[in-house]
C-alpha positions in Angstrom: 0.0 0.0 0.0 2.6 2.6 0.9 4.2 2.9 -2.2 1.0 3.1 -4.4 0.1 6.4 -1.9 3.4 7.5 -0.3 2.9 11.0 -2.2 -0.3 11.6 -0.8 0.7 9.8 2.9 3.3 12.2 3.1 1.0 14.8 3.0 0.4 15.9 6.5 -3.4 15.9 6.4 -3.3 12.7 5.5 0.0 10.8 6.5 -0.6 6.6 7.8 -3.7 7.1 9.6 -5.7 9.2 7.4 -4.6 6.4 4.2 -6.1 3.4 6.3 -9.2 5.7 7.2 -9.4 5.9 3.2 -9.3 2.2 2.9 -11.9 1.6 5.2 -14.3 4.0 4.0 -17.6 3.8 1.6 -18.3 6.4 -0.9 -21.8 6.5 -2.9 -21.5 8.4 -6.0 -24.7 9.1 -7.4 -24.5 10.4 -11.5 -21.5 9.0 -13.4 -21.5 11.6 -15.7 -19.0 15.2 -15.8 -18.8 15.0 -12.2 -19.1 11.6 -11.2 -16.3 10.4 -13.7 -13.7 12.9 -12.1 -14.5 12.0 -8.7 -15.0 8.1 -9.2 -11.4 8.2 -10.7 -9.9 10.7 -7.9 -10.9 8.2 -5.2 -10.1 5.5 -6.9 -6.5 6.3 -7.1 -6.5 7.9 -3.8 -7.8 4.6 -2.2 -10.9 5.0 -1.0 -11.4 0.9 0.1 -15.7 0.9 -1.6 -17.0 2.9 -4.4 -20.6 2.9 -5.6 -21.6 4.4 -8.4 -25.1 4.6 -9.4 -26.1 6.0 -13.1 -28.6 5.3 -15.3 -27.6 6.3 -18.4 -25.3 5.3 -21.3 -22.6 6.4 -23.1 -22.8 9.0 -26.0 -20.5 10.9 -28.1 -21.5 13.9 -27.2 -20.1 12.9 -23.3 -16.3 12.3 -24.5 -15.3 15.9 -23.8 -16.1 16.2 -20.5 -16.5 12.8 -19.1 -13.2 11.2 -18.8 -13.4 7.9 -18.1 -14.9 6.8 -21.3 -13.8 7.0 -24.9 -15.4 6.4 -28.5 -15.4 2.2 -28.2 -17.7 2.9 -25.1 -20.4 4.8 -27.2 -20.0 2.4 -30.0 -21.0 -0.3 -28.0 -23.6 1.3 -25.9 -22.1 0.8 -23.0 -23.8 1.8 -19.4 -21.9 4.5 -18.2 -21.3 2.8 -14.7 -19.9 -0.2 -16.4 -17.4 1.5 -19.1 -16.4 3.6 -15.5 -15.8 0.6 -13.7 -14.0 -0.8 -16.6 -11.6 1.4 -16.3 -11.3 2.0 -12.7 -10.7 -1.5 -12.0 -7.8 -1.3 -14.3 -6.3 1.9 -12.0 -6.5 0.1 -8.8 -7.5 -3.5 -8.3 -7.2 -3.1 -4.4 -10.8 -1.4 -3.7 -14.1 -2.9 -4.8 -15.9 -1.2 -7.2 -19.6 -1.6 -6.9 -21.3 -0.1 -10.1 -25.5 -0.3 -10.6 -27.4 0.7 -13.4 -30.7 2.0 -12.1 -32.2 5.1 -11.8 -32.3 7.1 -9.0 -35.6 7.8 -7.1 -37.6 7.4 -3.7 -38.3 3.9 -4.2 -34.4 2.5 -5.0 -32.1 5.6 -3.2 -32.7 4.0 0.8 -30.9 0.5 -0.4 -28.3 2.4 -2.6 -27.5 4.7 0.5 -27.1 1.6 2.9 -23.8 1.0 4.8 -22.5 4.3 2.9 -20.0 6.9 4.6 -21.1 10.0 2.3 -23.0 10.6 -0.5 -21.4 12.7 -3.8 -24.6 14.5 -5.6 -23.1 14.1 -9.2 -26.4 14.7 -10.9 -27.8 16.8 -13.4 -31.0 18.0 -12.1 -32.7 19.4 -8.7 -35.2 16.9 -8.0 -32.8 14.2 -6.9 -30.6 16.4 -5.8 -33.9 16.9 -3.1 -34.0 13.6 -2.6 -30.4 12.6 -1.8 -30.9 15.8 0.6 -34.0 13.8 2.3 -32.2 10.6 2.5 -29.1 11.6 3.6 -30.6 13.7 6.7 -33.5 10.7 7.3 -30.2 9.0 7.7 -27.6 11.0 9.2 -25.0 10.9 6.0 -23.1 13.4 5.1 -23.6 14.2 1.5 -21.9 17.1 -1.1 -24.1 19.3 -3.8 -22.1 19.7 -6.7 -23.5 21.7 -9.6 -21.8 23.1 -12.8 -23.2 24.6 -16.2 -21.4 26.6 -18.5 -18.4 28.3 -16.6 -19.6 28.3 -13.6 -19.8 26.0 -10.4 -21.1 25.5 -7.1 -20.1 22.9 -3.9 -21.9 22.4 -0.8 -21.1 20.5 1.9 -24.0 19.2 4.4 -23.1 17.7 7.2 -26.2 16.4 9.6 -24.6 15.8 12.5 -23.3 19.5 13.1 -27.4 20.7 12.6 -26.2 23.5 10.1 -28.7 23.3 7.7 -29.5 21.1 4.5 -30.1 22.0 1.1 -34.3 23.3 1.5 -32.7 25.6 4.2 -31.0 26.8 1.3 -33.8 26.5 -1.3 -37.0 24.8 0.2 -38.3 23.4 -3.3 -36.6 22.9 -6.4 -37.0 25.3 -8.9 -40.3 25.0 -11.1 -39.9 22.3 -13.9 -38.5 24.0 -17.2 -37.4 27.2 -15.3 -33.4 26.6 -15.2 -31.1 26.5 -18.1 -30.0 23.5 -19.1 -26.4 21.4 -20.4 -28.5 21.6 -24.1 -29.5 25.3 -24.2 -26.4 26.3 -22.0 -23.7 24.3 -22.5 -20.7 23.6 -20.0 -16.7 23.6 -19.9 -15.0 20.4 -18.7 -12.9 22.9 -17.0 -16.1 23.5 -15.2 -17.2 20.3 -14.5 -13.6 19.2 -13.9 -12.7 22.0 -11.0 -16.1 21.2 -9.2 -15.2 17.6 -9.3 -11.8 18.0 -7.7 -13.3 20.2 -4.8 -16.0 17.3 -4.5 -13.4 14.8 -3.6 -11.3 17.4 -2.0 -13.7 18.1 0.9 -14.3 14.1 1.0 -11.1 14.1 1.6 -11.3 15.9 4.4 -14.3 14.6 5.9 -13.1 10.5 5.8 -9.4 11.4 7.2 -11.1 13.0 10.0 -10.1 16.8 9.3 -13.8 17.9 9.6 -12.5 21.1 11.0 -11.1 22.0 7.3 -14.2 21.8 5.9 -15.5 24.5 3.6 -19.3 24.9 5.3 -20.1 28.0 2.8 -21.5 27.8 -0.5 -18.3 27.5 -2.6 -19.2 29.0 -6.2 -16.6 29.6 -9.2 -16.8 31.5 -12.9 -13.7 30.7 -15.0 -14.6 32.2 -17.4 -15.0 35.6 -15.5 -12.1 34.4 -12.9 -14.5 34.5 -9.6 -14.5 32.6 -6.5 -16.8 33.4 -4.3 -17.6 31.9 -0.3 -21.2 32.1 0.3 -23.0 32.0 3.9 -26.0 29.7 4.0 -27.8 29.4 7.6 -30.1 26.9 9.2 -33.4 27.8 8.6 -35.2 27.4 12.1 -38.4 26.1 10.8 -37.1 24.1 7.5 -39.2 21.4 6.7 -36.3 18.8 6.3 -33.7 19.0 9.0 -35.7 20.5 11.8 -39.7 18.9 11.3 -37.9 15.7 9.7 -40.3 16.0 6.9 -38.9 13.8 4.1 -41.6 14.2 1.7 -39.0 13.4 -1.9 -38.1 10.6 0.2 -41.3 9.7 1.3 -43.4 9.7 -2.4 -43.0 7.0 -3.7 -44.8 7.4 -6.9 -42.2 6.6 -10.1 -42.0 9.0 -12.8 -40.5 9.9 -16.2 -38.4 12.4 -16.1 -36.2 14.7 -18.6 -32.2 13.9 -18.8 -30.3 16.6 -19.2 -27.8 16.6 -22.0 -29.5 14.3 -24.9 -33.0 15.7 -25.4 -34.4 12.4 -24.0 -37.1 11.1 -21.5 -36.5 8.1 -19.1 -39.7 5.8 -18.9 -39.8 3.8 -15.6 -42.2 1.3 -14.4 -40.5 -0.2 -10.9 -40.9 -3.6 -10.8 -40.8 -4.5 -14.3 -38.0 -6.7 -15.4 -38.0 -7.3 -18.9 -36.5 -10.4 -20.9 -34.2 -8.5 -23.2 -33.6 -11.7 -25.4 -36.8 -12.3 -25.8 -37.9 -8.6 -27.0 -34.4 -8.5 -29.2 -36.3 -11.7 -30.9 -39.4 -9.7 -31.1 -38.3 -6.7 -32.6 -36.0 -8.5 -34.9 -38.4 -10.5 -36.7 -40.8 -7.3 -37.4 -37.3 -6.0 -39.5 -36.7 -3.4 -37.0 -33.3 -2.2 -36.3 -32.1 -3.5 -32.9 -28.9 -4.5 -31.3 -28.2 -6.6 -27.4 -25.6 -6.0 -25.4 -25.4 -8.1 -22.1 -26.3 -4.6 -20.5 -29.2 -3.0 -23.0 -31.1 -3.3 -25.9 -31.0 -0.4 -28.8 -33.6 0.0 -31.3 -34.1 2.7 -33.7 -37.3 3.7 -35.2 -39.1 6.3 -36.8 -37.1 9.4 -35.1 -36.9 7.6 -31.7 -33.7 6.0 -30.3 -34.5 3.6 -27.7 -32.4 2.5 -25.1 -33.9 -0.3 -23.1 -32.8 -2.3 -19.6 -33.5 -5.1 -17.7 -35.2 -3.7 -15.4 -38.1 -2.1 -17.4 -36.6 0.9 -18.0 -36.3 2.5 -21.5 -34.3 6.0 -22.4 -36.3 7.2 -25.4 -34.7 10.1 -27.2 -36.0 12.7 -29.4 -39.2 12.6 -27.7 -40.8 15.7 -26.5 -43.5 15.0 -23.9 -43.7 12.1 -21.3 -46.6 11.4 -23.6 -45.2 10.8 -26.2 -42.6 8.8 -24.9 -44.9 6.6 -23.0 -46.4 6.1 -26.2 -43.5 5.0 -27.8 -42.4 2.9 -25.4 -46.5 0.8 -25.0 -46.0 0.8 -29.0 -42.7 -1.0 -29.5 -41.8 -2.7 -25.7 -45.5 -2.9 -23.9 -46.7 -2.8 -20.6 
């Protein structure tokens, strides 16, 4: 161990102690996408000993320049983003486990995903799990970090329930009406961006798993490169917040599924929990009525009319160039069925 991390041992923040700490501890990423690909490969070669990473998307061309565990053979085999990550990451250090799941994020699946876990890392790309990890990782006294970046600029939060400063609805108490925020397709975004947000992500992890809690930023961090500004921005515990004072979960606590936009690739996710599909069989199905389709052992891709369709095991389908949920649900009852 001590020569794969004498550089960062010798560091004194960190040093013999602070590298077995490391070892010992259990990240959940949550997104595997700008952020979550620069922070899963930070802790993996720093040596944090468990890494989760949850994502529920695959790889696409259009996520090479910023996400930088994945390259063009990834996106020409469809490849789930957690798996091409923990392709690679395996390959960087064989000592830690890597535990990758392809599944979306909501108030039914995030309780099991945050089990046994040390802190959570919001690497997501919209607010309303962003709420949610917020709801479970008070319900459950984790520590968790808000990372957000679009074009040049960036935010980090840390939110730490045991010190009863606040959580993110102190901060905002409901996300920001649906349609209402530029997106990473209207917008755009710098991997310099996503990249610098990343880095203080795992730096403050860092911090918190070596046990130098008192080196933690507790402002709202927020950065412009392209305007050069870094900025430290007080938040305070509201006294009568819903979440970490009344212990009002409600994200956490509705468990009703729902399609939801991704950001990125003008696409709707369809998901029906508890609907496993037999991938084989449909790839049979879809075949024999001459319609374009390929299997991996992770997906299914079929392409008709406008529509790309991504679909998974588990009942989910990604369905892109769809506008409305409607639509997409219609899509998805006329080619898959449910």
């Amino acid at each position: 161990m001590e020569e794969r991390y004498i550089k960062q041992m010798n560091f004194q923040g960190i040093g013999r102690e602070g590298q077995e700490l490391l070892k010992n501890s259990k990240v959940l990423v949550v997104g595997c996408g700008a952020l979550g690909t620069v922070v899963a490969n930070n802790l993996t070669r720093i040596g944090v000993g468990y890494i989760r990473l949850v994502d529920r998307d695959f790889v696409e061309l259009s996520n090479l320049h910023r996400q930088v565990l994945f390259n063009e053979e990834d996106v020409h085999n469809n490849m789930p983003k957690v798996k091409a990550a923990a392709n690679k990451l395996k390959k960087i250090n064989s000592e830690i486990e890597i535990n990758s799941i392809i599944k979306d994020v909501n108030s039914v699946t995030i309780e099991g995903m945050a089990e046994n876990i040390d802190i959570i890392l919001d690497c997501t790309d919209n607010f309303k799990t962003r709420y949610l990890i917020n709801d479970v990782a008070f319900a459950k006294k984790i520590p968790w970090i808000y990372g957000g970046a679009l074009g040049s600029s960036g935010s980090v939060k840390v939110f730490i329930p045991e010190e009863e400063t606040g959580c993110l609805r102190c901060m905002m108490p409901t996300p920001p009406p649906t349609g209402s925020m530029p997106t990473c397709d209207t917008t755009g975004v710098l991997n310099t961006t996503t990249g610098i947000v990343a880095m203080i992500q795992t730096n403050e992890t860092i911090k918190y798993l070596t046990n130098n809690k008192e080196e933690i930023e507790r402002n709202l961090l927020y950065i412009d490169l392209w305007d050069n500004v870094i900025e430290k921005i007080e938040l305070k515990k509201k006294e009568d917040c819903t979440c970490c004072v009344k212990g009002d979960f409600a994200y956490l606590n509705n468990k009703i599924p729902e399609a939801v936009h991704i950001c990125g690739n003008n696409s709707i996710q369809i998901d029906f929990e508890n609907t496993n599909i037999d991938l084989e069989n449909l790839y049979k199905r879809l075949k024999n009525a001459n319609i374009s389709v390929k299997l991996n052992p992770f997906l299914l891709s079929l392409k008709v009319e406008k529509y790309d369709i991504k679909v998974f095991g588990d009942g989910r389908a990604i369905i892109k160039n769809a506008s409305t949920v409607e639509e997409a649900k219609g899509i998805y009852a006329k080619y898959i069925g449910y």
